[in-house]
N, C-alpha and C positions, 0 to 999 in steps of 0.2 A: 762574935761580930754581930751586932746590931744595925748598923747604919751602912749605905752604900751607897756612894753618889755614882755617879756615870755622864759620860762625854760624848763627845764625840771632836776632832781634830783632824786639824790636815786640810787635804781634801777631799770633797763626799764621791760617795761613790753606791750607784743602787744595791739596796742591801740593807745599808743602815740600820733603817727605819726596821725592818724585822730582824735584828739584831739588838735595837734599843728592847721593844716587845718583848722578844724572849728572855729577855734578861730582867726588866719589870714584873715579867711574869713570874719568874721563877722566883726571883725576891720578895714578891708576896704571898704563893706556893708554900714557899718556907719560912712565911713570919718575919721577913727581914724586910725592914724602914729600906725604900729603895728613891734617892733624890736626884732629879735632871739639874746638871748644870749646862748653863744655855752656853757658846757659843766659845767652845772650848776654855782650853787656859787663861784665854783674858774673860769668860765668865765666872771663873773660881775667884778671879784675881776681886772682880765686882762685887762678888757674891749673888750673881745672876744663877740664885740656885729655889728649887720648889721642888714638894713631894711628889713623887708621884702612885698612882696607884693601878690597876688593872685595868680600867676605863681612860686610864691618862694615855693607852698606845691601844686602842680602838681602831678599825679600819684606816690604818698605819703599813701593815706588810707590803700591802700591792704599791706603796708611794716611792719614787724616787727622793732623792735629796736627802736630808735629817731633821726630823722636826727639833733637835737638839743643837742644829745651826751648829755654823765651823767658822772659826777664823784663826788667822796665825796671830800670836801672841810674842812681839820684842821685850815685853814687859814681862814674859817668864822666864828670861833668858836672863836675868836679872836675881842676885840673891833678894835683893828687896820685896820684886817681883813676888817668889816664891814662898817669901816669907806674909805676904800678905793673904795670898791662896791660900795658906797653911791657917790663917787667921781668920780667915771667911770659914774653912773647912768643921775649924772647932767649933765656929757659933752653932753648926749642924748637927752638931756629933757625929759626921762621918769619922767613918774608921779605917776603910780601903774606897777604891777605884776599879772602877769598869773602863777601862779607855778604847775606842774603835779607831784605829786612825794606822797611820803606816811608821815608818824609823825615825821620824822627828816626834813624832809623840812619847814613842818608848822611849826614847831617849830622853827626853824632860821627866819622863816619869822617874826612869833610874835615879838621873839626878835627887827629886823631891825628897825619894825615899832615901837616899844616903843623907841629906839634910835631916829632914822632919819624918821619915821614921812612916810614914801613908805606903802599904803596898797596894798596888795595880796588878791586875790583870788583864793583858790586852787582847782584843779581838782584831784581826789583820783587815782596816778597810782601806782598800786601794785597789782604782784599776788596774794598775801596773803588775799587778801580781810577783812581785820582784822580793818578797821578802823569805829570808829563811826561815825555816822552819814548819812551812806548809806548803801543799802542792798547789791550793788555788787562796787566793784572798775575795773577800765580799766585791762584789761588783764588777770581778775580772769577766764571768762567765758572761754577762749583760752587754759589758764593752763591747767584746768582740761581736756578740752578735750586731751589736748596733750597728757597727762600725762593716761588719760583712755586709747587713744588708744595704749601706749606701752603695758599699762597691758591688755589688749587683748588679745596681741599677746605673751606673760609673760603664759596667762592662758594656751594656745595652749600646749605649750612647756612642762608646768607642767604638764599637762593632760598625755602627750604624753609618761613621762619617771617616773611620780609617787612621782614628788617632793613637795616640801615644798620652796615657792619662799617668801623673804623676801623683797620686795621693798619701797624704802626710797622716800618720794615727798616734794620737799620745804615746810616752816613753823617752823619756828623758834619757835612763838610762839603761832602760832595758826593751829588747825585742818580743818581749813575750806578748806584748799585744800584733803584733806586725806580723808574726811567724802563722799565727792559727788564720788569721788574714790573708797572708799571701797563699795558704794554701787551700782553703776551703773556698778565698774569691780567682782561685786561676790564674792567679800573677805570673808574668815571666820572671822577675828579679825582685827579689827583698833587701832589705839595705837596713843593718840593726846597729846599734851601740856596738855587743859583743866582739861582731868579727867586721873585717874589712873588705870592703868591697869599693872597688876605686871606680871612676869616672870613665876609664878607659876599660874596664870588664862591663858597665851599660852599656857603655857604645859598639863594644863589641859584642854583647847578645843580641842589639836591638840589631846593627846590623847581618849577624846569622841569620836572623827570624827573618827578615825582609827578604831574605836569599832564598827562603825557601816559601817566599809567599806570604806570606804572615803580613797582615795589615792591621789588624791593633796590638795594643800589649796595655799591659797594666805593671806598672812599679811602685811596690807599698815601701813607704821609707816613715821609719820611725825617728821622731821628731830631733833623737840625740844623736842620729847618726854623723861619724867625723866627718862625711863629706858634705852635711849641713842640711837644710832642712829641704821641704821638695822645691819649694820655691828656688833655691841655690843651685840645688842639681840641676833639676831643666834646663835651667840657661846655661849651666856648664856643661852638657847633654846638645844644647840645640845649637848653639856655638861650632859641635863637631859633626854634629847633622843636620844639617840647615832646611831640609827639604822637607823636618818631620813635623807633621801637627800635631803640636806639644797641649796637653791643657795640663793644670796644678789645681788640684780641690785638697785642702786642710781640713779635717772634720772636725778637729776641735775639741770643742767639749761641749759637742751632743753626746761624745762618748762618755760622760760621767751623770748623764741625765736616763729619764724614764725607768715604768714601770722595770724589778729586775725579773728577772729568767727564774724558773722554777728551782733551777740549781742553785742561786744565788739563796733564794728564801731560805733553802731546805740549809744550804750552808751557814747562813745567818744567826739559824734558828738554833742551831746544833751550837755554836761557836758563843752564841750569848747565854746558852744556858751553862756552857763550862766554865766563863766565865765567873758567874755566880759563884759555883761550884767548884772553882778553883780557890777564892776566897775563904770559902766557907770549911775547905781542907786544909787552910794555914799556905796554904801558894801565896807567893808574892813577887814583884817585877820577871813574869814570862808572859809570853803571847799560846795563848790558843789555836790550835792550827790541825787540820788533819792531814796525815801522809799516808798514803795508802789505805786509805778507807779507817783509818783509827784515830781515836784521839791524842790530841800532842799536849806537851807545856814544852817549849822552850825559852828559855832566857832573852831576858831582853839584850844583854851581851852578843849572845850569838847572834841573834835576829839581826840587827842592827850591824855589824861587823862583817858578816859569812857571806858570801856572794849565791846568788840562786842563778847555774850554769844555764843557757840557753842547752838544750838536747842536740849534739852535734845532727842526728836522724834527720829533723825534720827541715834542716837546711837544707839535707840533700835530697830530700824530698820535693824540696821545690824546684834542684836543678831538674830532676829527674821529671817531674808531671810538666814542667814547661817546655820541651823539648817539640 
């Protein structure tokens, strides 16, 4: 393999950027044509593609974002679509793929390559940390911090006037951002995808805690949860306690923004050089990932398909420190 283009998909998350690097880096390390295509799938589709070289990802690591831009692509969803990619791909002579992105990316991927025959090897970027086959993905370690230190400063405020703060943190479909949150910002209750927790289990902590004095609280509700989002719960929350001073803060997506975390780099860096490296060993459609401190390839199959369990522990963790 001579040629290797690289992506980026989905949405960003810090990290990237020293994950694009690393991987630049090592493709020119090893003599191997390494080319950015801009703004995922619907940049292959354009041919929104240029070389790059070891100066092309220059004071790049400390950046949030991607300087390799993301966007979602209807138009790869499409055989046409992909057959187009695949005809941008040749004027290149790329021969595989580098892709950073989370299960809608490997999953186009697979697709390509059962078509036209391009293996990928992907790198896991996503806050949400929800994919199989690795313990953390790029940008997860960043999120939560970010996302901790608002409710920090969330607690101050609540302390300060006796409220009841409802704060919403990305996750769709998974708690893993909400759980290291609810526990490291002092939450009384968490509310995730995975498990249930009903409307009348808040109302009756919040009333416990009042019983015994307690005059703020904090509830981290991740954004997928069935009982809907914070904005829903509060007023179905203040509905049955009229008396409580309610705020709702959504963080949003600050949480996919700024410099990332030392762990994310060190992850990044690790994660784009196997990619390479995964390539260059005849790997083709697995994601890169470490578990337990080692390196992984699993299949885009599994990643994509396999559920990554919340840790029953640290749920009870939270009943237990918020007592």
């Amino acid at each position: 393999m001579k040629r290797i283009g690289i992506f980026t998909s989905g949405g960003d998350s810090p990290g990237m950027n020293a994950c694009i690097r690393a991987a630049v880096r090592t493709a020119v390390y090893k003599g191997i044509e390494i080319y950015g295509i801009r703004r995922g799938y619907n940049g292959m589709i354009k041919g929104d593609i240029y070389k790059m070289e070891s100066h092309s990802v220059s004071n790049i690591i400390q950046k949030g974002g991607t300087i390799l831009r993301s966007a979602r692509s209807k138009d790869f969803m499409t055989k046409e679509g992909r057959q187009e990619a695949y005809n941008q791909l040749q004027k290149f002579g790329i021969e595989g793929l580098v892709a950073i992105g989370g299960d809608g990316t490997f999953a186009g991927a697979n697709t390509f390559y059962e078509e036209f025959g391009i293996p990928t090897i992907g790198a896991p970027g996503t806050i949400d940390n929800d994919l199989f086959g690795t313990d953390y993905t790029i940008g997860y370690d960043t999120a939560v911090n970010t996302a901790l230190d608002a409710i920090d400063k969330i607690r101050d405020t609540a302390d300060s006037h006796d409220r009841v703060f409802f704060i919403e943190v990305m996750g769709r479909d998974s708690g893993y951002i909400a759980i290291p949150c609810a526990i490291g910002g002092g939450a009384e209750i968490v509310m995730i995808p995975e498990t249930k927790t009903s409307i009348n289990e808040v109302v009756e902590t919040l009333r416990s805690g009042w019983s015994r004095s307690k005059t703020s609280f904090i509830v981290i509700i991740a954004e997928g949860d069935d009982e809907g989002n914070a904005t829903e719960v509060a007023a179905r929350v203040q509905k049955e306690l009229p008396h409580m001073d309610a705020r709702v803060t959504i963080l949003g997506h600050v949480q996919r923004g700024g410099a990332p975390t030392a762990a994310d780099r060190m992850l990044a860096s690790q994660l784009g050089i196997a990619c390479i490296d995964g390539l260059l060993e005849g790997r083709k459609n697995v994601m890169a990932g470490v578990i337990n401190s080692r390196l992984t390839y699993t299949s885009f199959t599994d990643t994509i398909t396999k559920d990554k369990p919340i840790n029953p522990a640290f749920l009870k963790m939270v009943d237990i420190l918020s007592v």
